[in-house]
Residue, then its C-alpha position, 0 to 999 in steps of 0.5 A: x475622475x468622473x466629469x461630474x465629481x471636478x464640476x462639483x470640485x471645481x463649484x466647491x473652490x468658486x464658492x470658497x474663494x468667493x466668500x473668502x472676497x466677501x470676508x475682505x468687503x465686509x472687512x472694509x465695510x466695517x472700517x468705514x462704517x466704524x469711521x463714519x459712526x464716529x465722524x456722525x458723533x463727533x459732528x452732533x457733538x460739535x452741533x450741541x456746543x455751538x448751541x451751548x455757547x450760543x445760549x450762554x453767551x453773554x455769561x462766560x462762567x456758565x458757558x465754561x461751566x455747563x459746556x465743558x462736558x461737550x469739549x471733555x466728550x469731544x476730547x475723548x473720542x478723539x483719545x479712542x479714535x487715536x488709540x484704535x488706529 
């Protein structure tokens, strides 16, 4: 076997190992980008209630009514995030 054809054997296993690492970064790349989306939902979520409570804090039967929605929708993405794990 030629000098020339291990070097090109050899380049041709060093560019398929590494992008075989490559597979496993972006692998965590996504996980932790998938956490942080839904850490960042969760968080503007949080905002909007304490908002919505704020506002309709001198009547407890509006608040319950129109700020259920955020604590249902908070309820959920806890649900989703359970069940992925």
């Amino acid at each position: 076997m030629s000098l020339a054809a291990r070097m090109s054997g050899l380049f041709l296993a060093g560019m398929i190992f590494a992008s075989l690492a490559g597979c496993h970064y972006y692998e965590d790349f996504r996980l932790k980008k998938t956490q942080a989306d839904v850490q960042e939902e969760r968080a503007e979520l949080m905002r909007a209630y304490r908002e919505c409570l704020q506002k309709y804090e001198n009547d407890p039967r509006k608040s319950r009514e129109y700020c259920s929605a955020y604590t249902q929708s908070l309820r959920e993405i806890e649900t989703r995030h359970e069940s992925a794990r």
